[in-house]
C-alpha positions, 0 to 999 in steps of 0.5 A: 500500500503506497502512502498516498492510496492511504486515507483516514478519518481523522476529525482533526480540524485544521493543522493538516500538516499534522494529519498528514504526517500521521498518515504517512507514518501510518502508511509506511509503518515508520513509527517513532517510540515517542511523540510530543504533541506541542501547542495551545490548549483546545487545539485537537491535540488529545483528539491527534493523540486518540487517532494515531492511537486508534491507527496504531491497533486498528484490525484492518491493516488491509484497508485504504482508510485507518483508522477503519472505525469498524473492526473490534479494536477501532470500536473498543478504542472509541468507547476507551476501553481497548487494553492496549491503549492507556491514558493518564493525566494529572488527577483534579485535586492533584498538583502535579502527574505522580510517580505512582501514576506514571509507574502503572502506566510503565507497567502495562505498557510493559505487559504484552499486548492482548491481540499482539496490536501496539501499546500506546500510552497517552499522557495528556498535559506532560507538562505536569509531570513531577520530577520524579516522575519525568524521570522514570518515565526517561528511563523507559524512554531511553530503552524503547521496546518494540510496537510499544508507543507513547504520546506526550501532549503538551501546551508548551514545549519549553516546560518539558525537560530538554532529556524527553524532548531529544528522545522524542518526534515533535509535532508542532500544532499551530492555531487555526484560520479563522474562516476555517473554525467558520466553515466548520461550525457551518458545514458540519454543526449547523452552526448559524453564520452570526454564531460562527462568526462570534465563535470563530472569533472568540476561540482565537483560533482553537477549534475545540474551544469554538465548538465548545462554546456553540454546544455547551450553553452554560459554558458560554454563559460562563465565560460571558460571565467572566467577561462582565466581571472584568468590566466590573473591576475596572469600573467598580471601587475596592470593596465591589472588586474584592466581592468580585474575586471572591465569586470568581473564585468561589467560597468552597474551591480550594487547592489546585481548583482555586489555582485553575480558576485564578489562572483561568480568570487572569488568561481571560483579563490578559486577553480583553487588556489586548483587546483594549489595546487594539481598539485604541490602536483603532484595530478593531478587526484583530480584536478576539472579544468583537461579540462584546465590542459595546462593553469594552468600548464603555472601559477607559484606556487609562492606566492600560500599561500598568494593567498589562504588567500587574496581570503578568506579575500575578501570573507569576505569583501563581506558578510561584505557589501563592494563594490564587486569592492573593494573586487576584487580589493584587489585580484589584488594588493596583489599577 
């Protein structure tokens, strides 16, 4: 079978680069014992990883489309319940992917496989991965087995140790065309043009961010939420900004889940500060937030510097392991 008599069905929504590498590899059997898949979140790399996965022990090694999506294994793949494929990532409550975690997965990857398929081990978000834990996981890395494959995916490429990086293919995913995230919601999700307009727009170019946004209506609820909780600490004195940031954050979350939701909530600020910035640039049309036009163009630009630069300092108070509360809290008392 030459590679380019190969199809696939993969649902993977621009970065064709990407599809076509996998499919090529699929074709000849040029298969690496690693992959990174690297780059924004909401991009499709889980959904990359799941169909090289499903590729890899597909039954129907005769046919021109893999995966097949019909034989034993592509069905029990797609119900994640196939015993050759593992996935882990980092548990809700947990800072970071344990040693523990990354030892059973090591473990059945090392069993023999139950049709004499591959192994494919999936670790989604690597960049959580605990020291201890990159390095047991470098030593499987080091010493490859045979038809044993694992995919790393991760946000940002820097935050993996150079050691797992040099010992893995790496396959870069780049944020998609808006029209194409348009014609997506259109065609294949009956989408109405006014709402892929908006979602293509406000996902800046992360397909599974825009669907998400078009099928789940209290997330979108949620994040509009998130969008007139800005606008209300910029336009509200000390008192009404504190109260903000406690509903932000919640009275009962806690731990890694308050961490979340206060990165979760500067991310959004950082993006509407750039959205600030552009229409006093009078570029309007680069702007993410174009469905919220009237309510950013009601904010004043004053102090838009020392706002930019207080976002990113509590960035920072995050990863250093400061209360989430007093990070957002700085927000609020410095503009």
């Amino acid at each position: 079978m030459k590679s380019g008599d190969l199809k696939s069905n993969c649902p993977l929504v621009g970065n064709s680069h990407i599809f076509e590498f996998l499919t090529k590899s699929l074709a000849k059997k040029n298969i690496s014992g690693s992959y990174i898949f690297a780059g924004p979140a909401n991009l499709g790399k889980a959904t990359a990883a799941n169909f090289f996965a499903r590729g890899l022990v597909c039954e129907a090694k005769n046919q021109l489309i893999l995966p097949c999506g019909k034989c034993p294994a592509c069905l029990e793949a797609a119900k994640n319940i196939h015993g050759d494929i593992y996935l882990i990532k980092k548990e809700p409550d947990k800072k970071n992917i344990s040693i523990e975690q990354i030892r059973d997965f090591i473990r059945n990857l090392n069993m023999s496989s139950f049709l004499n398929s591959y192994k494919v081990g999936i670790i989604k978000g690597a960049e959580n991965l605990s020291e201890s834990a990159v390095n047991a996981l470098l030593k499987t890395l080091e010493e490859p087995k045979i038809k044993v494959v694992i995919i790393l995916t991760a946000i940002d490429l820097d935050s993996l140790p150079k050691t797992i990086v040099s010992r893995s293919q790496v396959l870069n995913f780049r944020a998609v065309a808006g029209d194409i995230i348009y014609d997506e919601l259109i065609k294949n999700h009956k989408a109405s043009r006014s709402q892929a307009k908006n979602f293509s727009r406000l996902s800046a170019g992360r397909p599974a961010l825009a669907l998400k946004f078009f099928q789940d209506e209290e997330y979108y609820k949620n994040y509009k939420s998130g969008v007139e909780s800005f606008v209300g600490l910029l336009n509200s004195d000390i008192n009404d900004r504190f109260s903000a940031i406690e509903n932000i954050l919640g009275k009962d979350v806690k731990g890694q889940e308050a961490v979340k939701a206060a990165s979760g909530a500067i991310d959004l600020w950082q993006n509407l500060t750039r959205d600030l910035m552009l229409m006093g640039l009078n570029l309007t049309d680069l702007i993410q937030h174009e469905a919220f036009i009237k309510e950013l163009e009601a904010l004043s630009l004053a102090g838009l510097l020392n706002l930019i630069n207080i976002l990113k300092q509590s960035r920072k108070y995050l990863a250093a392991n400061v209360n989430p509360k007093l990070a957002l809290e700085n927000v609020a008392v410095s503009f």
